[in-house]
N, C-alpha and C positions, 0 to 999 in steps of 0.2 A: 891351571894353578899348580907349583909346585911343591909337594909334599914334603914335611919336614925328613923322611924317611928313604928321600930320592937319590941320596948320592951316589949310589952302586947300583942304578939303573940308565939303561940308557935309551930308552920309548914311554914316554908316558904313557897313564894308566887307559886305559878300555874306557868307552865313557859307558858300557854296558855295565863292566864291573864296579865302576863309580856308584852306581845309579842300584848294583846289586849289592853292593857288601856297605854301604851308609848306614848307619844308625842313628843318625840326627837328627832321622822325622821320630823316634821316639824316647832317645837318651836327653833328648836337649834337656829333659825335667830335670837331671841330676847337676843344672848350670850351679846353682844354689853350692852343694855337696863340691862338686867341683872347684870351686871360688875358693870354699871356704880350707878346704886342701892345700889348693897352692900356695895360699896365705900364711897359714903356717908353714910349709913346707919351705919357703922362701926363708921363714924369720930363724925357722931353723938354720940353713944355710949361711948364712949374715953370724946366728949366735957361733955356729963352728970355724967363723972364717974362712968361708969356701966363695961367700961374694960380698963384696961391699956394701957398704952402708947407704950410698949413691943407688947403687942399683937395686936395694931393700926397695929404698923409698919410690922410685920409681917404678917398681912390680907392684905394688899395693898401690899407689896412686893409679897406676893403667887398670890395676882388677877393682878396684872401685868404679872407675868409672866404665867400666864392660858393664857390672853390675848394674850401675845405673840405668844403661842402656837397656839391657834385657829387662828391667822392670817396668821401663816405658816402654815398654814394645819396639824400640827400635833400633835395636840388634838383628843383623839377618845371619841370619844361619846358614851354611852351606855346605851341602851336601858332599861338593867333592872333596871337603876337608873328614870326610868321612864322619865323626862322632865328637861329641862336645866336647873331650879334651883338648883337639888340635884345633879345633874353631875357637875357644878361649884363647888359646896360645897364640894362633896366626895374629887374632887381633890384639894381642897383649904387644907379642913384637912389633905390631904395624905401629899404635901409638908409641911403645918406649924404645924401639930399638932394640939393640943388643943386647940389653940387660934384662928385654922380656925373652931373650934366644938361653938365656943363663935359669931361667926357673927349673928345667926339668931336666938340672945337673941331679943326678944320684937319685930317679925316677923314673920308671918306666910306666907304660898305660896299663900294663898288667898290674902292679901296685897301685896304680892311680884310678881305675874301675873300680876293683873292687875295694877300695878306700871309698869312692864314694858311694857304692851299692849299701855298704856297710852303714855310710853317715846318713841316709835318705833312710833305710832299714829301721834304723833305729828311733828316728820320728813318725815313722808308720806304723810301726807296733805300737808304740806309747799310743797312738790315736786310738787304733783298733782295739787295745783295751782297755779308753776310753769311753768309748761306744760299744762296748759288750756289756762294762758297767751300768751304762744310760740304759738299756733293756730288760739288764736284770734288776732292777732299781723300777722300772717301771711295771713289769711282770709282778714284783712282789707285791705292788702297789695297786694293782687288781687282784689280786691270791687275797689280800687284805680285805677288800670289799665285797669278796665273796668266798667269807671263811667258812659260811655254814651253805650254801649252796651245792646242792647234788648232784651227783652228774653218774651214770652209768661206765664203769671202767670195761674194757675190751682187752681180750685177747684172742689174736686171730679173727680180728674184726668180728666177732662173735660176743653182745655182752654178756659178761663174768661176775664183778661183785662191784656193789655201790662203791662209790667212793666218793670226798670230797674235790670239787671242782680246784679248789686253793691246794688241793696236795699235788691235782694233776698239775695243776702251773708250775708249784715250784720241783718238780720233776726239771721241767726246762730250764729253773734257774741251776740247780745242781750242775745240769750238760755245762751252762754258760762259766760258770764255775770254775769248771775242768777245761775248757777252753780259755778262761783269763789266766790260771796256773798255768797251760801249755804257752800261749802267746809271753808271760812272764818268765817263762827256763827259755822259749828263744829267744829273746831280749840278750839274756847272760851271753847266748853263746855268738851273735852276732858282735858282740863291745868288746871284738880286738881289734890290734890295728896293723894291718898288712902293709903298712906305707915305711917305705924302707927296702922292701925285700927284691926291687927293683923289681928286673926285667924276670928272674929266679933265683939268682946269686946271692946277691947282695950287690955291695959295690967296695971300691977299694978309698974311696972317701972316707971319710971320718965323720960320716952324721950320726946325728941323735935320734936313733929311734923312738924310744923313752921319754922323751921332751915333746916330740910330735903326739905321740901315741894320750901324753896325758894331758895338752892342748886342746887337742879333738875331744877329748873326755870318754877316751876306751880306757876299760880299766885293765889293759898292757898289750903287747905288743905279740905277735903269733911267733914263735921263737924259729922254726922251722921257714926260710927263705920260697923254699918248694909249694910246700903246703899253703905257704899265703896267699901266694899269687894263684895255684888253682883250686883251693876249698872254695866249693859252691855249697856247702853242707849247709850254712845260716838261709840260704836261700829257700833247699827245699827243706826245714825247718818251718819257714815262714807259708809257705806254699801247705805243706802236710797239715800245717794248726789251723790254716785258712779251710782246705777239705776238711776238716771234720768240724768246725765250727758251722760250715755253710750244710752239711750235714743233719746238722739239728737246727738249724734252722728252717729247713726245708722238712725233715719231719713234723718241727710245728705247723708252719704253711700247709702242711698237707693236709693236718686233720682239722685244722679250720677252713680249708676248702671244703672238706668231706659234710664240718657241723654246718656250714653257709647252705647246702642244698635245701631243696625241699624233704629227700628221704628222710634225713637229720633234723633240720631244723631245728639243733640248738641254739645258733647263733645269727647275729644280724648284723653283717660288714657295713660300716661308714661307706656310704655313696660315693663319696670327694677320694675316694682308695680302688674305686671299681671300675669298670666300665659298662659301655651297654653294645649291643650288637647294630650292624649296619642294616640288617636284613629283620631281625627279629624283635617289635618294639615292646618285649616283657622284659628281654634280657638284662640281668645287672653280674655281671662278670667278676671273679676274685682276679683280674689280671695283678695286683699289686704282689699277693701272694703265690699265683702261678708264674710269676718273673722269677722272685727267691728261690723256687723248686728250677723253674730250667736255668735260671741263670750258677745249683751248684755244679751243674755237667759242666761248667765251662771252666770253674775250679779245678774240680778233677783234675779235666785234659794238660791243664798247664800245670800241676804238679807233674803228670806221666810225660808229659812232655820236656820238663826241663829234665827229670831221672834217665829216659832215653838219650836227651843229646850226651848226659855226662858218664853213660854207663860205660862204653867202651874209651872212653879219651885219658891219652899216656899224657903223663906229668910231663910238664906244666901247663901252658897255654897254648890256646888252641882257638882257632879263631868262631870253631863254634861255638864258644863259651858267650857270643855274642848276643846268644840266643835263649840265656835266661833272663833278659830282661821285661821283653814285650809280657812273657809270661805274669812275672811277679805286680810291674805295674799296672794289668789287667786284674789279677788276684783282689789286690791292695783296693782298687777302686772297686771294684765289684763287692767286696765285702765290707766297705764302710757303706755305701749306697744302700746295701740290701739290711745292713745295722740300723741306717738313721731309717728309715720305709717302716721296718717292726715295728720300731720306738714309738711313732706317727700312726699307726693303725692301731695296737694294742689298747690300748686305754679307750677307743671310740668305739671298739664293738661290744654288742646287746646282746647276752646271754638272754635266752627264753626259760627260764627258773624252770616255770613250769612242767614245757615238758621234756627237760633233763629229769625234772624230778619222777614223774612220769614212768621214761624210760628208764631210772635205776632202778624201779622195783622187778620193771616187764621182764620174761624170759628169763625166770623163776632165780634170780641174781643171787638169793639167799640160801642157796641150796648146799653153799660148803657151811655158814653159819652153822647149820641146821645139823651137819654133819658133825662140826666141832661140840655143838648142844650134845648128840649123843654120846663123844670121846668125853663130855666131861660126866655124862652120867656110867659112866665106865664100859661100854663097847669101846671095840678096838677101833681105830681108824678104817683100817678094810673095809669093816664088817660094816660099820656107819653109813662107808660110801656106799656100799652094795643097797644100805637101806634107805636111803637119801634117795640113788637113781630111782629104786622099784617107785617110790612117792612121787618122784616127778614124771614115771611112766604111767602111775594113776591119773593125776593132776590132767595129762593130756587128753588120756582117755575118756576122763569124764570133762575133758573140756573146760577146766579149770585153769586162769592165767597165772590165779597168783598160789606159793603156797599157803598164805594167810588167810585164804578160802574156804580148806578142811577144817574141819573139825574136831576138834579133842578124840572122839570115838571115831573119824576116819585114822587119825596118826595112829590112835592106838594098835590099829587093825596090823602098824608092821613094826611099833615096837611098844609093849606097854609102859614102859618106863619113860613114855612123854608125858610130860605133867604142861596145865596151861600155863605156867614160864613161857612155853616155848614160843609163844606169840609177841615178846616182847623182842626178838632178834629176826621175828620173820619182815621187817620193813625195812628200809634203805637207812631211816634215821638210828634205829635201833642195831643193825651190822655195823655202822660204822661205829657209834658208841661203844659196841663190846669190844673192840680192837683194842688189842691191851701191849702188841707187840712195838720196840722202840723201831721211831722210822714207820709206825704203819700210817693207815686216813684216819685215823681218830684227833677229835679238833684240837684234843693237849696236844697231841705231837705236831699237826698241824703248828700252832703258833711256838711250837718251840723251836722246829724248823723258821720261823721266819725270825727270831728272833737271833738265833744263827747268821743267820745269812742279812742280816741288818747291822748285825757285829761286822760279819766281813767286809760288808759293802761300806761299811762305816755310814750308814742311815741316821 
């Protein structure tokens, strides 16, 4: 088949090179973005009197019914027209003739790429924070029904200080948060429009950038010819917001892997989310949640992967620029699937109250309280700490778990200025109750945080 691109070659192409440098088996998705391009691109054309009115109508009645076709499935695609630009066009000219040969006057496929990478971009974000919305909306909505439930806080997987289970949740909505704000600035930076700036140049036509650019609904046009045709920046934008959203998403999945164990045993995964083993009939597997965790390496790569092909490449184009795509629409899918999975498990798993409540007191959790108790009876912090370890070096000694164990006249033995107050902050209920700092697990600040975030979410 001969390529619109053939006239100053004299052998056709390699059917090796065909078959290696196509992008049809995965650009065809931007037919949609494509379509919707030439469409305007044409009426532009017609508005500046570069083509007839005849031949208007005739490019939109032929990409109409392309469209058509591709929605009933029966558009064939072909590969040796290399990528869904020239497959629309062959078959645009094959139905109208010569006036589908006139569409991609004062347009090149470098403009016309990333015009449509741009048009497909911009309804992929809108989705994706969508679907960030739907989990932080539904995260709150378990933080909600388990406002006073306890749960031991870790640092260095080591527990640390009680805290409430609904402060740990919206922890994660905060991330989600800051990932709907990051997906929301690349939004902005994605909605220009590169269509015009041809092949690098420009052209010596008379078209309307501006007319196109606010058509499409970019709010304007990238002023720089160079820069349009090879800024991939919106790309790894979209890739960057996608790693670090998949990021905390996968720190959640991990420590509800960790709570699902038997060591844990805080919580209890929905069956219809798990698996079971082929060999082993106890088994019930978090595979839902260990997909989220391996499937953010594959985010990762294709961020590092698209920053490699574009680190060393001279302005303009370059035909490895081919190769941010499989990236992004791997990205894109992979992080609305691993969004809607959350959404669907979160709300069906069974916290064990009991014994989170349990373990928030084990492994003396109250021991800075206790510390803070003496800063307010006026020891210094140091000196506090120092006296806080010696008691919980007692506590072991004599084989004691909890500090609410001793005694008025054990405490006293390392500071007499305990009075029995100080039983009232040695329990899980009672640390978090005395937390007076804003942003701490105390339940006021709990529900002011969600009342926050029910504003933003517009709840």
């Amino acid at each position: 088949m001969r390529k619109p691109w053939a006239g100053r070659f004299k052998e056709d192409t390699a059917k090796t090179l065909e078959e290696f440098s196509q992008s049809i088996s995965f650009d065809s998705r931007l037919w949609q973005e494509d379509i919707e391009g030439s469409r305007v691109h044409a009426k532009m054309l017609h508005h500046q009197g570069i083509i007839s009115e005849e031949d208007l109508n005739k490019i939109l009645e032929g990409l109409a019914e392309i469209e058509k076709e591709i929605k009933e499935g029966r558009f064939q695609f072909k590969s040796e027209l290399e990528d869904i630009h020239m497959n629309i066009e062959a078959a645009l000219i094959e139905k109208v003739g010569s006036a589908g040969a006139k569409l991609h006057t004062a347009r090149s496929r470098n403009d016309q790429v990333v015009t449509d990478l741009r048009l497909y971009l911009k309804k992929e974000v809108v989705e994706i924070i969508k679907y960030i919305e739907e989990v932080e909306k539904t995260i709150v909505s378990v933080a909600e029904r388990h406002l006073d439930t306890l749960l031991p806080g870790y640092t260095h997987l080591q527990r640390a200080q009680p805290i409430l289970l609904s402060h740990y949740l919206l922890a994660y909505v905060w991330m989600l948060e800051r990932d709907r704000e990051r997906f929301k600035d690349t939004l902005k930076r994605i909605n220009y429009s590169p269509l015009g700036a041809c092949a690098l140049a420009g052209t010596t036509l008379p078209i309307d950038r501006d007319s196109t650019a606010k058509e499409l609904g970019f709010e304007d046009v990238i002023f720089n010819s160079i820069d349009a045709v090879s800024d991939r920046d919106f790309v790894c934008d979209v890739l960057y917001s996608s790693a670090i959203l998949m990021m905390h998403l996968s720190r959640l999945s991990e420590e509800f892997i960790l709570w699902s164990t038997t060591e844990f045993g805080f919580i209890e995964l929905p069956d219809r989310f798990c698996t079971g083993s082929s060999m082993m009939p106890q088994k019930k597997n978090p595979d839902s949640l260990e997909l989220i965790r391996g499937k953010t390496g594959r985010v990762y790569g294709n961020l590092i992967s698209l920053l490699t092909t574009l680190k060393a490449l001279p302005l303009t184009y370059s035909r490895d620029m081919q190769e941010d795509k499989e990236p992004v629409f791997d990205t894109v899918d992979t992080v609305k699937s691993c969004l809607i999975i959350l959404k669907e498990v979160l709300p069906e798993i069974k916290f064990n109250t009991e014994k989170m409540k349990a373990s928030s007191e084990e492994g003396f959790t109250v021991a800075t309280d206790l510390a803070e108790y003496l800063v307010k009876k006026g020891v210094p912090f140091r000196v506090a700490h120092d006296i806080t370890g010696k008691i919980i070096l007692y506590c072991i000694e004599k084989g004691k778990n909890l500090l609410s164990e001793l005694t008025l006249e054990e405490f006293k033995k390392f500071y007499e200025g305990i009075q029995e107050d100080v039983y009232e902050i040695l329990t899980a209920e009672g640390s978090i109750n005395a937390k007076k700092s804003k942003g701490s697990t105390n339940r006021e600040s709990v529900i002011e945080q969600i009342k926050i975030l029910k504003g933003r979410l517009e709840i």
